[in-house]
C-alpha positions in Angstrom: 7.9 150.9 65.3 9.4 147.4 66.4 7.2 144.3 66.5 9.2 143.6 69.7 7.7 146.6 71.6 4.7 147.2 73.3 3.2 150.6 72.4 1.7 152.7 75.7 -1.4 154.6 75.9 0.7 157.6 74.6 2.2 155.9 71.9 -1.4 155.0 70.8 -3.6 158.1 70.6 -0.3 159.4 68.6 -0.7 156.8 65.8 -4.3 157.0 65.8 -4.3 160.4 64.9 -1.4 159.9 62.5 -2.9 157.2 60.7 -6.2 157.2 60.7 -9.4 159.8 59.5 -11.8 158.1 62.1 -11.2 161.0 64.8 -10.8 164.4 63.9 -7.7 165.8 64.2 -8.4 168.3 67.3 -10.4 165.9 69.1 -9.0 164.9 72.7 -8.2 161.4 72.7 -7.2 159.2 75.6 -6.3 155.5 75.6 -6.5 152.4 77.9 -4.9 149.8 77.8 -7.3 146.1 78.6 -4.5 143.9 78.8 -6.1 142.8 82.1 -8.8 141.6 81.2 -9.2 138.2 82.4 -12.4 137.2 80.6 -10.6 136.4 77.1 -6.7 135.1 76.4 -6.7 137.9 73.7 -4.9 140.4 76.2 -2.5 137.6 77.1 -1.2 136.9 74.1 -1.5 140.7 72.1 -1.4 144.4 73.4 -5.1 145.2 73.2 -5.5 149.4 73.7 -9.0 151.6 73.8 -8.9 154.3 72.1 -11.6 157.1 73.1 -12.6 160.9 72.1 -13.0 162.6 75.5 -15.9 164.5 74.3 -18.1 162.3 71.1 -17.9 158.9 73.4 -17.0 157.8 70.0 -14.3 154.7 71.0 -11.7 152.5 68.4 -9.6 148.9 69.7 -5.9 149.1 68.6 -5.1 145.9 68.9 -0.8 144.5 68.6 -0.2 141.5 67.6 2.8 140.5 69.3 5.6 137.5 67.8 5.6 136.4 71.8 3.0 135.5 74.6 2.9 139.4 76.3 1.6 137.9 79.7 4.9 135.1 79.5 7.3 137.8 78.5 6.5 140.0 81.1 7.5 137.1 83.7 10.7 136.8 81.7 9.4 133.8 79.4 10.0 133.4 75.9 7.0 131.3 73.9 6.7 132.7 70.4 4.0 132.9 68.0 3.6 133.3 64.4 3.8 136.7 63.4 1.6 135.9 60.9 -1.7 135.9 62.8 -2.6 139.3 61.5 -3.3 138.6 58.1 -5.3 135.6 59.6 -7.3 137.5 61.3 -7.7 140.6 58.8 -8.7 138.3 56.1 -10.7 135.9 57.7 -13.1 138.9 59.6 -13.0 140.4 55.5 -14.4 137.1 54.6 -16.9 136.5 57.3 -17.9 140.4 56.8 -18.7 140.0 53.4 -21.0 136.1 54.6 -22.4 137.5 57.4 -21.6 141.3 58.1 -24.0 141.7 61.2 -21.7 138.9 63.1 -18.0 140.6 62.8 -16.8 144.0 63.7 -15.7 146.6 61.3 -11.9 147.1 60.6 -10.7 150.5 60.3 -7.2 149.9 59.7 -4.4 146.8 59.0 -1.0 147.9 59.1 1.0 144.7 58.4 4.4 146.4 58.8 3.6 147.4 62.6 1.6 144.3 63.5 -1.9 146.6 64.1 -5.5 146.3 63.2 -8.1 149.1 64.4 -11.5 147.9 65.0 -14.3 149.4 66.1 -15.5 149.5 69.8 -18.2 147.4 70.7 -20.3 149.4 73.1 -23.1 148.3 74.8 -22.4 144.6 74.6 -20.6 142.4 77.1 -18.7 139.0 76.4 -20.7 136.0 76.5 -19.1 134.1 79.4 -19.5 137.4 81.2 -23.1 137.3 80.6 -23.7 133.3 81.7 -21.8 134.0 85.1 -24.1 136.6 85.8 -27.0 134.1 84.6 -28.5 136.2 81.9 -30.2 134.9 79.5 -30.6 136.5 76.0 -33.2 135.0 72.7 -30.9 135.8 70.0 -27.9 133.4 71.1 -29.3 130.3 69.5 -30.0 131.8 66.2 -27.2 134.0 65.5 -24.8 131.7 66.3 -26.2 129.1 64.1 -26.7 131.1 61.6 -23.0 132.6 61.9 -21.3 129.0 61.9 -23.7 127.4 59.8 -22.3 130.2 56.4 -18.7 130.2 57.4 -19.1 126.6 57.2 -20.8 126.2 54.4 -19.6 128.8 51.8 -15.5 128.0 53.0 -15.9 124.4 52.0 -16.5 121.7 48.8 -20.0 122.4 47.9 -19.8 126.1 47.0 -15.6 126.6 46.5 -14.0 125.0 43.8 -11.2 122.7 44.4 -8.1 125.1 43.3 -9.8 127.9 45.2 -10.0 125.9 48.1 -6.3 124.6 48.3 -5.5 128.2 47.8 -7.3 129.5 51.0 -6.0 126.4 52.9 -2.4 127.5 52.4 -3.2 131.1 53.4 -4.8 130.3 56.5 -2.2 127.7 57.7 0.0 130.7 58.4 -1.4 130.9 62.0 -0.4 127.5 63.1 -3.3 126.6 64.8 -3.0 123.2 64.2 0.0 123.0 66.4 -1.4 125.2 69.0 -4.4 123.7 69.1 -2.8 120.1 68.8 -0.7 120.6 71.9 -3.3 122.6 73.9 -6.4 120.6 73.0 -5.4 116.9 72.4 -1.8 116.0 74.0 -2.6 118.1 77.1 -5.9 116.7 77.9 -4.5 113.2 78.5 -1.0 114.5 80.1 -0.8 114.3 83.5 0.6 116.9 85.9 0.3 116.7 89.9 0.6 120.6 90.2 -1.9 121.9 87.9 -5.0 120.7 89.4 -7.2 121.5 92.0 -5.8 118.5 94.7 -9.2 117.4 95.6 -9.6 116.4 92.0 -6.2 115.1 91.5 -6.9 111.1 91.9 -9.9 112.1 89.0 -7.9 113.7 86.8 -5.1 111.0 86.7 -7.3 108.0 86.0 -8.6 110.4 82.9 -5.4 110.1 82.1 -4.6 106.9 82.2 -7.8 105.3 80.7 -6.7 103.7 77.6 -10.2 104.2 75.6 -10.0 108.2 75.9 -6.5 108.3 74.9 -7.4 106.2 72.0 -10.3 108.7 71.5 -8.3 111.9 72.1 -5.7 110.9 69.1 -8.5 109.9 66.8 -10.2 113.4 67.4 -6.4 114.7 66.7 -6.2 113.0 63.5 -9.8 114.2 62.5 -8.6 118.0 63.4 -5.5 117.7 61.7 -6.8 115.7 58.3 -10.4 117.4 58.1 -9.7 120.5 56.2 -13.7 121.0 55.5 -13.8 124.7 55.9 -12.4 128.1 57.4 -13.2 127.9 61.3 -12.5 130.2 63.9 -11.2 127.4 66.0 -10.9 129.5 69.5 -14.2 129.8 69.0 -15.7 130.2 72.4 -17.7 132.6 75.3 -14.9 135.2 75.7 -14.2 135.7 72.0 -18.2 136.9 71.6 -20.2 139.8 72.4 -23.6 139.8 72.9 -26.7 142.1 73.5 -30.5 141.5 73.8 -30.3 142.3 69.6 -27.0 141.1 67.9 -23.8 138.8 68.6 -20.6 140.0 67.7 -17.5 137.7 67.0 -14.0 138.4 67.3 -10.7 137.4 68.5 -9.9 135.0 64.9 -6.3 135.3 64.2 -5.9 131.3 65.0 -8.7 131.0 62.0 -8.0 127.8 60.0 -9.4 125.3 57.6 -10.7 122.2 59.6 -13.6 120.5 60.9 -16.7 122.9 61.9 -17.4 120.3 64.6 -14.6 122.0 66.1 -15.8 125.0 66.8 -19.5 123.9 67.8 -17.7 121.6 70.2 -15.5 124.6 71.9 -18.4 127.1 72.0 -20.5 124.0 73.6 -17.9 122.8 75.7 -18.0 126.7 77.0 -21.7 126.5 77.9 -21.0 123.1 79.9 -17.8 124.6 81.8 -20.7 126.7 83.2 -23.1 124.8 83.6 -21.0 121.9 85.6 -19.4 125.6 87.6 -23.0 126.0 88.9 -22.7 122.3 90.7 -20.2 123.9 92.9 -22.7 126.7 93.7 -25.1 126.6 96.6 -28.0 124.8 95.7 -31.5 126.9 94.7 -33.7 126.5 92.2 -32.4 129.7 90.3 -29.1 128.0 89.5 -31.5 124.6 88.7 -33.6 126.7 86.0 -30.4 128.1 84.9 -29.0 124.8 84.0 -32.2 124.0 82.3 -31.8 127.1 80.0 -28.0 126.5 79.2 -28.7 122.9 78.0 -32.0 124.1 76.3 -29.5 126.9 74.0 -27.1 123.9 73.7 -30.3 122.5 72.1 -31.2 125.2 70.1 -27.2 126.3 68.7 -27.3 122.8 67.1 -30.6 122.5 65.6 -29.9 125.9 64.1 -26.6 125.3 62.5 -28.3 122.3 61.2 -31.1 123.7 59.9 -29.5 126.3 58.2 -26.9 124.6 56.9 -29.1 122.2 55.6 -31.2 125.5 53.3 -27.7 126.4 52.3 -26.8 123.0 50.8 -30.5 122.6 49.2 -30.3 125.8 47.5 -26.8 125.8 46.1 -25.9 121.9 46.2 -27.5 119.4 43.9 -26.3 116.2 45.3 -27.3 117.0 48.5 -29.2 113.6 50.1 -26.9 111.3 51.3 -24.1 114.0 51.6 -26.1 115.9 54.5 -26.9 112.4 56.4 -22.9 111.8 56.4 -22.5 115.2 57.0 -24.0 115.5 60.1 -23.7 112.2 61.7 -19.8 113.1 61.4 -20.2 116.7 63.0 -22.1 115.2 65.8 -19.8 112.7 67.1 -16.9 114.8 66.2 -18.4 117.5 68.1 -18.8 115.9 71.2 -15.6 114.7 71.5 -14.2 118.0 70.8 -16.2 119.6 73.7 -15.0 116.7 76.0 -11.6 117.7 75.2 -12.0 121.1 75.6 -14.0 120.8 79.1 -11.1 119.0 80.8 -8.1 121.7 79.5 -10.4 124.4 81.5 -10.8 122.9 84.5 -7.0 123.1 85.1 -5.3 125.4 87.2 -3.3 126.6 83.7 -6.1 128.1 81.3 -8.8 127.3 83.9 -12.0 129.3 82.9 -13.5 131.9 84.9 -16.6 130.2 85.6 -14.8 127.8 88.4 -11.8 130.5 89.1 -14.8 132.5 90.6 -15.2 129.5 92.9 -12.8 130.8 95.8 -13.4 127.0 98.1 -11.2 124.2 96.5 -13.2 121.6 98.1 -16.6 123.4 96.2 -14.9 124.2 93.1 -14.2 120.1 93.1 -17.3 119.3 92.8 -17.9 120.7 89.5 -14.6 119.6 88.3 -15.1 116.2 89.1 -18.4 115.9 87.3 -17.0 117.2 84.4 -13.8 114.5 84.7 -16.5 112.2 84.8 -18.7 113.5 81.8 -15.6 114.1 79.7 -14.9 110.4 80.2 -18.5 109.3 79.2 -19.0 111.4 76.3 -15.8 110.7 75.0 -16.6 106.7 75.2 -20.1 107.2 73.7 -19.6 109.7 71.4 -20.0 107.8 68.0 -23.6 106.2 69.6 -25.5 109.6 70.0 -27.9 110.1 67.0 -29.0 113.4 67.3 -28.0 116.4 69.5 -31.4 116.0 72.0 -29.9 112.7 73.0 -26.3 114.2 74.0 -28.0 117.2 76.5 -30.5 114.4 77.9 -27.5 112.2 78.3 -25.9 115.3 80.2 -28.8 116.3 82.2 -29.4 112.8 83.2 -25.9 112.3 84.4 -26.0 115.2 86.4 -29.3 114.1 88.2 -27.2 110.6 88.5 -24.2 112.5 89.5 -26.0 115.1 92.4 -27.8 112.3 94.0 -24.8 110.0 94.6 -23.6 113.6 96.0 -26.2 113.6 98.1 -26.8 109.9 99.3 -22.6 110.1 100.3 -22.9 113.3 102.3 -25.9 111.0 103.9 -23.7 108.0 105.0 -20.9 110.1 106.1 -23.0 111.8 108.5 -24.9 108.6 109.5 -21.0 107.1 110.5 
């Protein structure tokens, strides 16, 4: 089978059967491919296929990891990627399966020579950013996901592997090249500035983010902190389309770009996620629904954070002796690395290339502007203040407050321009 080639539907119940014991061998299979899907990047960049006995329900993911970007390649573009993004992600879901099993799915199969890993089907689950468009609201988020970044962290990094074991893992993982993608995608992008891929009733907004001097000094320190910080294995694309989630259990996938780095990384993505949607809701027509809403995404913001913290903080008690002055570091590093990570990741998704579902939904330029602006204008903020916050209930009051700041002046210049 060539790592060049797509595999069809066809192609895919065939090696299922072939290679795997999962379906019996007369059971009627049928495949579909979710390439589409335009919640998550995965389908963009891999050949994702469902695999499903007619009769049992009983469903498998074939996913293809491709050396190119499919969805560029199909518009006659060539933009390659490292091919080896599968043993990324097979090992690091092995690892996190064996730190927290309930958190990742179960592989059935990794077939390094065709590029393929089976997974299991997540039924009865929906992705995250999904679930906060449609303004559902579920208990477990806070703690699962604290609890799930909180050990990754923790047992990838000084105080529980030793130093050779460490550098060895390092290597391993820096097959995937995230720290080029992300690099180029998260840090030189957000300060580039490019007439045609912005909404152009945010275009004067976006260019003097660009040109401020004091964010591009903070965008290349929070580069340099990426690059140099190798504290622990993170998932690094760590954000709402790469989790499911039901009313019981949190399900994480998608972590072939896994690498070691800074966990503030991923908090500030999955965070920066949760404010793309909250800001998305100030292009919405006003009601108190979408106000309580608002309240409840900063109020799991909250929550995440105190979580990881808190768990984290059992994890280095029980197994570090040391412990005192290395948590107080610890954490007053995360927290302003963190938020300038989510700043950076806000303003890459507001763009018209990569921009998040939560404002593509947002049909009225002039609306969807709104949103955008403020988070222009927060990115900005947070990315000035970022070492001053002290604890993670300062950063959402900070955010809540500047929206209250933000709406009113909204209000008060609708106000005048009627009034003239």
């Amino acid at each position: 089978m060539s790592l060049e080639i797509l595999i069809d539907e066809e192609e895919a119940v065939k090696y299922i059967k072939e290679n795997t014991d999962i379906f019996l061998k007369t059971s009627y299979l049928y495949a579909e491919v979710l390439n589409a899907n335009t919640l998550s990047l995965d389908g963009y960049a891999n050949n994702i296929i469902l695999v499903k006995d007619r009769y049992t329900g009983r469903s498998v993911i074939l996913k293809q990891i491709l050396p190119y970007v499919r969805a560029a390649k199909e518009e006659n573009m060539e933009i390659p990627l490292p091919e080896e993004r599968i043993y990324v992600e097979f090992y690091s879901l092995k690892l996190w399966k064996d730190l927290c099993p309930e958190y990742v799915p179960q592989i059935y199969l990794f077939d390094r020579d065709n590029n393929i890993i089976v997974f299991e089907y997540i039924e009865d689950m929906e992705l995250l950013r999904s679930a906060l468009i449609k303004q559902k609201k579920y208990d477990i988020i806070p703690k699962q996901i604290g609890n799930f970044l909180s050990r990754t962290a923790f047992f990838s990094s000084n105080l529980f592997l030793d130093k050779k074991e460490k550098q060895s893992f390092i290597d391993f993982f820096s097959k995937s090249d995230a720290e080029n993608i992300w690099d180029d995608l998260i840090f030189k992008r957000t300060t580039t500035f490019a007439e045609d891929d912005v909404n152009p009733f945010i275009k004067e907004d976006n260019r003097r983010f660009c040109q401020n001097d004091k964010v591009k000094d903070e965008v290349k320190k929070l580069s340099g902190i990426f690059k140099k910080k190798k504290e622990s294995l993170i998932h690094s694309d760590f954000h709402t389309s790469n989790i499911f989630v039901s009313d019981k259990e949190i399900k994480v996938f998608d972590s072939e770009y896994s690498i070691f780095g800074p966990p503030s990384f991923d908090m500030g993505r999955l965070l920066g996620n949760l404010i793309l949607n909250y800001a998305s809701l100030i292009s919405m027509d006003y009601n108190l629904e979408r106000k309580e809403y608002q309240f409840y995404l900063l109020s799991i913001i909250e929550d995440i954070y105190a979580e990881f913290r808190s768990q984290y903080t059992k994890l280095a008690n029980e197994y570090y002796s040391d412990k005192e002055d290395y948590l107080s570091e610890y954490f007053s590093s995360h927290l302003a690395e963190m938020v300038g990570f989510l700043a950076c990741t806000i303003i890459m998704r507001i763009r018209n290339t990569g921009l998040c579902l939560d404002f593509e939904r947002i049909n009225n330029l002039k609306k969807r502007a709104l949103g955008q602006k403020f988070i222009i204008m927060l990115a900005t903020e947070l990315l000035e203040r970022r070492i001053k916050f002290k604890s993670i209930k300062e950063v959402v009051d900070f955010i809540s407050d500047f929206r209250l700041e933000y709406e009113i002046n909204i209000i008060v210049r609708d106000i005048l321009k009627t009034g003239s």
